[in-house]
C-alpha positions as CSV (number, residue, x, y, z in Angstrom):
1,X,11.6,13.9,14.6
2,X,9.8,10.7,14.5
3,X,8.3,9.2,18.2
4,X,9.0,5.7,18.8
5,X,6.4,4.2,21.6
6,X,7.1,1.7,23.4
7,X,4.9,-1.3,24.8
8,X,1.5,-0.1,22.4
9,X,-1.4,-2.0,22.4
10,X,-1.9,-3.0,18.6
11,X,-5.6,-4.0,19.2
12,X,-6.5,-0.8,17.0
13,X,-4.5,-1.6,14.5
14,X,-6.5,-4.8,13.1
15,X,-9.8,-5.1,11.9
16,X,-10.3,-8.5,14.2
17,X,-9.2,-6.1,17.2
18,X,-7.0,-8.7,19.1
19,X,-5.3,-7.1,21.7
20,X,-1.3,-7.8,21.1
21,X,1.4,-5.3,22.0
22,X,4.5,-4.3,19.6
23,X,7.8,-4.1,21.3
24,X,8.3,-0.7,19.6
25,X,6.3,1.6,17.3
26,X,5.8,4.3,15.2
27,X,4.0,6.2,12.6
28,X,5.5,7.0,9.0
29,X,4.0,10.1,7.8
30,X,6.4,11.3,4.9
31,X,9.8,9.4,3.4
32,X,11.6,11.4,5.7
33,X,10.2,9.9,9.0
34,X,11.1,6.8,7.4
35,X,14.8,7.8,5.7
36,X,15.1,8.8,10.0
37,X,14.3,6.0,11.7
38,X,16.6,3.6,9.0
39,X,19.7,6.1,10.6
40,X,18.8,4.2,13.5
41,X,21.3,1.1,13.9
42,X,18.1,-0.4,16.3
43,X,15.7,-0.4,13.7
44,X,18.3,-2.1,11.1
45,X,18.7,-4.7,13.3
46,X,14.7,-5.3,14.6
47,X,12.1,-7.1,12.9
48,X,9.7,-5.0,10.6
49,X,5.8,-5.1,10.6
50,X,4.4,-2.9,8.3
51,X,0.9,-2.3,9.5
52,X,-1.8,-0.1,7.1
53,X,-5.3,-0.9,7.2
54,X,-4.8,-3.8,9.2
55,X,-7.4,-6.4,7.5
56,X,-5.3,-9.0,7.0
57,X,-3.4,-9.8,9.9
58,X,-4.2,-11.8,12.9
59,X,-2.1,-11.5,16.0
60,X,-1.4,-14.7,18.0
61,X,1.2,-12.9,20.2
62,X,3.4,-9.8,21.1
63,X,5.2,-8.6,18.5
64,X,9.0,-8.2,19.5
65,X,10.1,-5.9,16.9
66,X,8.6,-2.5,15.5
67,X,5.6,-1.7,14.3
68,X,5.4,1.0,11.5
69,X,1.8,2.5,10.6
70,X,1.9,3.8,7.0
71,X,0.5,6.7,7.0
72,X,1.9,8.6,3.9
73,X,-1.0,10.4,2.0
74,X,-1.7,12.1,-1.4
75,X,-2.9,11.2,-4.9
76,X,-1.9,12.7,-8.0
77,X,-1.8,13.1,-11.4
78,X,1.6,12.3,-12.9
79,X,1.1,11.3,-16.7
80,X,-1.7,11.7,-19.3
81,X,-2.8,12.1,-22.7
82,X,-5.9,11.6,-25.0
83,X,-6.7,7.9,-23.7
84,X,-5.0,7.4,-20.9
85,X,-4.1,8.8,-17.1
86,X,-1.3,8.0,-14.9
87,X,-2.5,8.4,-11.0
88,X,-0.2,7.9,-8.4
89,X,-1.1,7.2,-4.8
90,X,0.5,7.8,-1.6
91,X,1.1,3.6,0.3
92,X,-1.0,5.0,3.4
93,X,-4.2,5.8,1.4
94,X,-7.1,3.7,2.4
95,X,-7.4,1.2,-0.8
96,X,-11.2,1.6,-1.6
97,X,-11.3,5.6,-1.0
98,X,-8.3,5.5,-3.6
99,X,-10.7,3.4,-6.2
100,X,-13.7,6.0,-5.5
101,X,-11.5,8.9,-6.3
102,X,-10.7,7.6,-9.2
103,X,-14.1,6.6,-10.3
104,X,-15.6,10.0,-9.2
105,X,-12.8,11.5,-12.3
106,X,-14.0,9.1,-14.5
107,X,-10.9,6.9,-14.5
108,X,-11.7,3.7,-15.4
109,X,-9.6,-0.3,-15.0
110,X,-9.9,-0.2,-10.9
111,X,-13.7,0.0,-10.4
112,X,-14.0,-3.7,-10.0
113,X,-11.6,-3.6,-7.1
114,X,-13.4,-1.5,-5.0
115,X,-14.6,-2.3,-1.2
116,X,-11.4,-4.6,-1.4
117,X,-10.2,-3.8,2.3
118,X,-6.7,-2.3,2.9
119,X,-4.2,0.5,1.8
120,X,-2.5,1.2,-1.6
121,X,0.5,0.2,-0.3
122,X,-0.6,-3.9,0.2
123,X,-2.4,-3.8,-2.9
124,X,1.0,-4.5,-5.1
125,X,2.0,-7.0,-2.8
126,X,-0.7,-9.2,-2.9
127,X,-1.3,-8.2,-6.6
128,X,-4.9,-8.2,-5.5
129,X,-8.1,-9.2,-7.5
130,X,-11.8,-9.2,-7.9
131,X,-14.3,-10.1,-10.9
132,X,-11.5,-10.7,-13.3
133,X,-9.2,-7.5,-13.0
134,X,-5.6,-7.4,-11.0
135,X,-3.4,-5.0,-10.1
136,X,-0.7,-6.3,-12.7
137,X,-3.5,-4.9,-15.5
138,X,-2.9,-1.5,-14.6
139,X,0.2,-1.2,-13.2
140,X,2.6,1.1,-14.1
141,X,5.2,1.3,-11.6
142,X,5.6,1.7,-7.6
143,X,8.3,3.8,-5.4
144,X,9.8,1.7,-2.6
145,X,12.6,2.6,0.3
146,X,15.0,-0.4,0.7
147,X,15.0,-0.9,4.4
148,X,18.9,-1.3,4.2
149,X,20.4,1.9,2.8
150,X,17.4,4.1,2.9
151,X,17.8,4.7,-0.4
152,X,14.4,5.1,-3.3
153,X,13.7,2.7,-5.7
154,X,11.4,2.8,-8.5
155,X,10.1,-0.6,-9.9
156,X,8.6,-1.4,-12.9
157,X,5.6,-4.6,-13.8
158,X,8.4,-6.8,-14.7
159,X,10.3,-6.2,-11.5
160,X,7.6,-6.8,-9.0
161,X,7.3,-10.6,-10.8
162,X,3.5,-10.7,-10.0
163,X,1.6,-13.3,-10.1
164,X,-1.5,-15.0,-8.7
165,X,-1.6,-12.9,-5.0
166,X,2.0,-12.8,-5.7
167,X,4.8,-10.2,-6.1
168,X,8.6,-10.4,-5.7
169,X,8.0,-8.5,-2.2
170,X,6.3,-11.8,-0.8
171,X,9.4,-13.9,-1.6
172,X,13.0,-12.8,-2.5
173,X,12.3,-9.0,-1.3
174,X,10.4,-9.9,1.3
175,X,11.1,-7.2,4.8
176,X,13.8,-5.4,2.1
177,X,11.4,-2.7,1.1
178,X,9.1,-0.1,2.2
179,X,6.6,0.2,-0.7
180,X,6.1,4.4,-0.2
181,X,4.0,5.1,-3.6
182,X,1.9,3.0,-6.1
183,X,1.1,4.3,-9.7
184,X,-1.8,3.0,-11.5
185,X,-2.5,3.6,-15.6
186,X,-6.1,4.4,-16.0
187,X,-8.6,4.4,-18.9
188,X,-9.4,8.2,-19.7
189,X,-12.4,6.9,-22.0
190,X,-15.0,4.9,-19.5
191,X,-18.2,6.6,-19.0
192,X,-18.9,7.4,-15.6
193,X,-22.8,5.5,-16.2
194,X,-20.6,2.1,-16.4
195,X,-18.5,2.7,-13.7
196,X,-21.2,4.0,-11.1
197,X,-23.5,0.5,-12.3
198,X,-20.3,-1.5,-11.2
199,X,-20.5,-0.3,-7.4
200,X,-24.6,-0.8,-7.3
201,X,-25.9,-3.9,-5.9
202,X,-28.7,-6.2,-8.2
């Protein structure tokens, strides 16, 4: 059964460490917690703040709703063939270890995006960005939870409408869905030499 806390100090929880306190909280660590605390006619009715690695938020006051840490884990291989690899994290995975596993296989079309701070799960959302390469380029498809019915959704490039640092879950979907599972389509054909000179310094 999942714990909900009361009064926690969120100062942890963000990488400026501002000390703010979330009226309620709790800690997703598989669908089910998550499929369990929807059941819960409180949680319907509270405002939502889904909290991973915490790097882009900035607390000016308590938040009076419930806090969820994401902290669903796991990375697999779902899909492949001659060229190409389908590799689907888990939302809670800490964004640039995902990147570096994915390098150390020799998986290629996220290297530029590493040291970009945060979890899988954000990365969709913001449709992040670095030297050229966004998530929209190697985006297959992500697994969500709608917050309403607690029931799975899968949605495909076209239905996440990104654009620049945009998705549909900044506007329209916006606190409707709980993104539980990314998956990524990777380059099978990227020497590792050309990856690893990406990640070192001039």
């Amino acid at each position: 059964m999942t714990q909900i806390l009361e009064n926690v100090n969120l100062k942890h929880l963000n990488t400026f460490g501002i000390e703010a306190f979330g009226k309620y909280y709790a800690e997703l660590n598989s669908i089910n917690d998550l499929q369990e605390l929807i059941q819960k006619k409180f949680f319907v009715n509270s405002d939502k703040l889904i909290v991973g690695g915490g790097s882009n938020m900035l607390f000016t006051k308590n938040f009076e709703g419930i806090v969820l840490k994401n902290n669903l884990k796991g990375i697999k291989v779902v899909k492949e063939d001659a060229e190409f690899v389908e590799v689907q994290s888990a939302a809670g995975e800490v964004w640039h270890d995902f990147v570096m596993w994915c390098i150390d296989k020799n998986y290629g079309g996220l290297e530029n995006l590493s040291l970009i701070p945060g979890c899988v799960g954000a990365s969709p959302m913001q449709n992040i960005g670095a030297y050229g390469v966004e998530i929209k380029d190697v985006f297959s498809e992500l697994e969500a939870i709608e917050i309403e019915t607690g029931k799975s959704r899968i949605f495909n490039k076209a239905q996440c409408k990104f654009g620049y640092r945009e998705s549909v879950f900044k506007h329209e979907l916006k606190n409707k869905f709980i993104i539980t599972a990314v998956t990524f389509r990777l380059s099978k054909n990227q020497s590792s030499t050309h990856l690893t000179a990406l990640l070192v310094p001039n």
